[in-house]
Structure formats: C-alpha cells, structure tokens
C-alpha positions in Angstrom: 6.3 -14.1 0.4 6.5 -18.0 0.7 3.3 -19.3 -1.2 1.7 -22.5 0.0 0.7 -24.3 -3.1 -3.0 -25.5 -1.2 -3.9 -21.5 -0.2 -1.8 -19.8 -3.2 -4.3 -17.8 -5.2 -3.8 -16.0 -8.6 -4.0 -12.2 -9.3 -7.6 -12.2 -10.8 -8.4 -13.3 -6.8 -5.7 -10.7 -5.3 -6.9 -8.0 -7.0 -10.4 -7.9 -5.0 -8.3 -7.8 -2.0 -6.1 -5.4 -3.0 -9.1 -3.2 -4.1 -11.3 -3.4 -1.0 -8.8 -3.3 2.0 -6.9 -0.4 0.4 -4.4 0.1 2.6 -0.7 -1.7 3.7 2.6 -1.7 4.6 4.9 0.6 1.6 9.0 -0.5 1.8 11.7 0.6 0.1 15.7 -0.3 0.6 17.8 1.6 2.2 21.7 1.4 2.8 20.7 0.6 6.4 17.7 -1.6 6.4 14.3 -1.6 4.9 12.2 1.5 6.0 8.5 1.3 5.9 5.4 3.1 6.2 1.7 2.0 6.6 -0.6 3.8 3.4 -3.7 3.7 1.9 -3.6 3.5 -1.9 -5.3 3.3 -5.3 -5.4 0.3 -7.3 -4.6 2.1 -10.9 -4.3 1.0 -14.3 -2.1 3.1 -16.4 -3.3 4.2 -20.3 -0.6 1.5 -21.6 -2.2 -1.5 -19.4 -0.2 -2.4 -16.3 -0.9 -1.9 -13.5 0.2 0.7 -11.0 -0.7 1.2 -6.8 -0.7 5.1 -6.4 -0.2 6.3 -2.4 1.3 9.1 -0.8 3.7 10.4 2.7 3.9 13.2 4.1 7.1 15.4 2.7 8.6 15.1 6.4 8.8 11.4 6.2 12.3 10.6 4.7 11.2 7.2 2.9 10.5 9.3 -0.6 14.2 10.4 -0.4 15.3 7.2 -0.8 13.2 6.2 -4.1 15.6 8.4 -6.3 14.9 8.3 -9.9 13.4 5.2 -8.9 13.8 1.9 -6.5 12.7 -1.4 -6.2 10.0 -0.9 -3.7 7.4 -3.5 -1.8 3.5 -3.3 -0.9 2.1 -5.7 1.4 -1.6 -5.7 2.5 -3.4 -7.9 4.5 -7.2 -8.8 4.9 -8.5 -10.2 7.8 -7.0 -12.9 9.8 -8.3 -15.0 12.7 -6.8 -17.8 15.2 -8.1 -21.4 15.0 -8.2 -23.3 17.9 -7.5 -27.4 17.5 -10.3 -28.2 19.8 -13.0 -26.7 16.8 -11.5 -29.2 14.3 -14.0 -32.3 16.3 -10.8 -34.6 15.4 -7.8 -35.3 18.0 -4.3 -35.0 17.1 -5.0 -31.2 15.5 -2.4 -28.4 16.0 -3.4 -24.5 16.7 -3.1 -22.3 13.1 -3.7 -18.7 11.9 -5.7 -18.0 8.7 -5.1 -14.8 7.2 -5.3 -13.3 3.5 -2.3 -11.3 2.3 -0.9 -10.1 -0.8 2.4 -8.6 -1.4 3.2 -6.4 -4.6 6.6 -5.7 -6.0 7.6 -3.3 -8.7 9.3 0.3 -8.9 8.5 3.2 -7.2 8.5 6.4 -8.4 7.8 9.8 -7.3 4.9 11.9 -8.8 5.6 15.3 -9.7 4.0 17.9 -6.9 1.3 19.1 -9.4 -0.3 15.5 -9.8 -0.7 15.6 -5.7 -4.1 17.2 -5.8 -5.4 14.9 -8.7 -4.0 12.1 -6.8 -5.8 13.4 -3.5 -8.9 14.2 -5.3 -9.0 10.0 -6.4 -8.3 8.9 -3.3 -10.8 10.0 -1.4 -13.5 9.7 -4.0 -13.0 5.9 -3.6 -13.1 6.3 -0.1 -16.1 8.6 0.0 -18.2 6.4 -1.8 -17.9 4.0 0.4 -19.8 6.0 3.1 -22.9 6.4 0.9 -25.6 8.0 1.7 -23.5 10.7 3.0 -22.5 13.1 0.7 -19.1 12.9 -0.5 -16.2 14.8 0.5 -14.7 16.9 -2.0 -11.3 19.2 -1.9 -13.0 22.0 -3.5 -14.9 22.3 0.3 -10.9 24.0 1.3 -10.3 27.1 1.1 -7.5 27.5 -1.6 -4.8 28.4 0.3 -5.0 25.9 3.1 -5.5 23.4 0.2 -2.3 24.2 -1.4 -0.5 24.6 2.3 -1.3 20.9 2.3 -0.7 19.7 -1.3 2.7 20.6 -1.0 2.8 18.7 2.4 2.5 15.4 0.9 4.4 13.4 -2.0 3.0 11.0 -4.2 4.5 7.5 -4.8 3.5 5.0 -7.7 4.0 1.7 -7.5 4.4 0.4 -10.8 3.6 -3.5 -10.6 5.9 -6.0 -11.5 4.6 -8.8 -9.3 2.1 -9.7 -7.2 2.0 -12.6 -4.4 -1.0 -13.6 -2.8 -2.4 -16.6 -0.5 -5.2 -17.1 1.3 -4.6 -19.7 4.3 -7.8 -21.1 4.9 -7.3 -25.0 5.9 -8.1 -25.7 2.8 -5.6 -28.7 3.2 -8.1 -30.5 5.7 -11.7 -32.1 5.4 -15.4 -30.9 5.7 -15.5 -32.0 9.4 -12.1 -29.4 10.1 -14.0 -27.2 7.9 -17.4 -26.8 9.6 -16.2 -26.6 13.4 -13.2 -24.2 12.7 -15.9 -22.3 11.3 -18.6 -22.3 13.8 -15.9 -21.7 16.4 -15.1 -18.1 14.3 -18.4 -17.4 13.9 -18.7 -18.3 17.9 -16.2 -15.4 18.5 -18.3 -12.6 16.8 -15.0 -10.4 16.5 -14.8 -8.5 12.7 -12.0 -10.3 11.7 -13.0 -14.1 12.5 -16.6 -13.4 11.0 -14.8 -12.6 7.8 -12.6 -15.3 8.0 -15.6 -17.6 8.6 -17.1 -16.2 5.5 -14.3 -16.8 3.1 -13.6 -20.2 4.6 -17.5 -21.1 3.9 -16.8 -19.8 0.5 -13.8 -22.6 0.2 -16.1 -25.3 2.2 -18.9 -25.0 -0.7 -16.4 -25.1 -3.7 -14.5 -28.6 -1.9 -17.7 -30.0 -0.7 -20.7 -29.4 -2.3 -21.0 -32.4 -4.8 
C-alpha cells in the first residue's frame, strides 16, 4: 500500500478497523498471478504475543492449495469510503477526491489442521453473534452432529500470522476547517451508510485540527 504521510495511521488506530469491519480481501501468490478471495476473519492474538488473523474457504476453492507449508500471503480490508465533490469545499480551484479507510496486512499463511475448524467456526460466529444482541446467539451445538461434521470438513482454516500492517485513513486532513466543514455537510447531505461514516471520522479529524 502507498502510505500518504498526512492520512497514514499507526496500528494501535488499524486495529479498531480491523476488529469491527471483519472482513476483506485474502491473496496468496501463485505461479500465475495473485488469486484472491473475499473473507471474514478473527482478529487473534496467539499465547506468545503476535498477532494472527484467523479466516477460512471452502475446501473446493483452490487458493488453500497454494499456501503449502506456508506462503507469504496478503489481507486487505477496507472501511467505508465516500466521494467528495469540489463544489462542498466553499473555495474555487478544488479537485474531486475519494476518502476511504483501508488497512492491508502481510505475513504467512498457514493452514489449520481440520480438527481446529469447529473451534475456529465456533469463534467466529460468537463475535459475530454478539453483535446482533438481544437476539440470542447462534451456537453450532443447535446442528445436528452429522450435518455439523458434513460441513466441518467442507471448509479449511487459514491463519495469517502478522508481519506487517499498513493502514491510512484519507480524510483531507491536508486542507483547512472551511474544506473540512462543507465536505462534511455535503456527506452528511447524502445520507448513504458509507458517507455518514465518513462524515463521522472526518468530524473526528476536524476537532483534533481545530478545536483550539
């Protein structure tokens, strides 16, 4: 990822991101090109420290015969984005922008051994689950057995054991309060999910730069 030193941000910032959205694009090499699949996953630390992002395929998608023993592998996940449009900035000579939130992991990827799927399973949709509250959660012991094991061995599970992370937030935090306070009512204006949320975190920027 090319970081922008004005919107870089560091990984006690990424890690929120990573945590809440949950879900991106998984790549691993391959002799032809790159081959990716889009995956939720578990931010995971490991008994030692570092970090680790634990997802999983399905066993008929071919990208987990390419991790081997083990592969240099990629995790990119974006939060929301939103367009700006010059005229919102209230000062002339403005160009159009995107603002988005991204952060890319690297590290090696490894594959789980097919009786750590269920715990794996079991994990991820307990973070998931919760976040539907007050409903009550979810739980794989609602399967029968054998249709639960049909589908454990269905899937494969991948960790991602961290190396790296990038992340930026591109927020015009380059420009001025004026830039800063009509880009943001024009994104509230739009009312969509993803400019709203932009707004927010641009606000968030606004009051650290400005507020004296």
């Amino acid at each position: 990822m090319y970081l922008h030193p004005a919107f870089r941000i560091d990984t006690e910032e990424a890690l929120p991101l990573l945590r809440e959205r949950a879900f991106g694009l998984f790549v691993v090499p391959t002799a032809d090109a790159p081959f990716g699949v889009h995956v939720p996953f578990l931010v995971e630390e490991t008994e030692d420290g570092p970090l680790r992002l634990s997802l999983h395929v399905a066993r008929a998608n071919p990208i987990h015969t390419e991790i081997g023993d083990g592969c240099k592998a990629l995790l990119a996940c974006q939060g929301p984005d939103a367009y700006i449009s010059p005229d919102w900035y209230g000062i002339d000579d403005q160009v159009p922008t995107w603002t988005y939130a991204a952060v890319h992991v690297k590290g090696t990827a490894r594959v789980r051994a097919q009786e750590d799927n269920l715990g794996h399973v079991d994990r991820l949709s307990a973070v998931f689950e919760s976040r539907l509250a007050p409903k009550k959660p979810w739980t794989s012991d609602k399967m029968d057995a054998k249709k639960r094991a049909m589908m454990m061995k269905a899937i494969v599970a991948i960790d991602l054991e961290v190396e790296t992370i990038e992340a930026q937030k591109k927020l015009i935090q380059h420009k001025g309060e004026t830039e800063h306070d009509g880009a943001i009512a024009g994104l509230k204006a739009r009312g969509d999910e993803g400019s709203v949320a932009i707004a927010e975190m641009m606000q968030q920027t606004a009051d650290r730069k400005f507020t004296k």
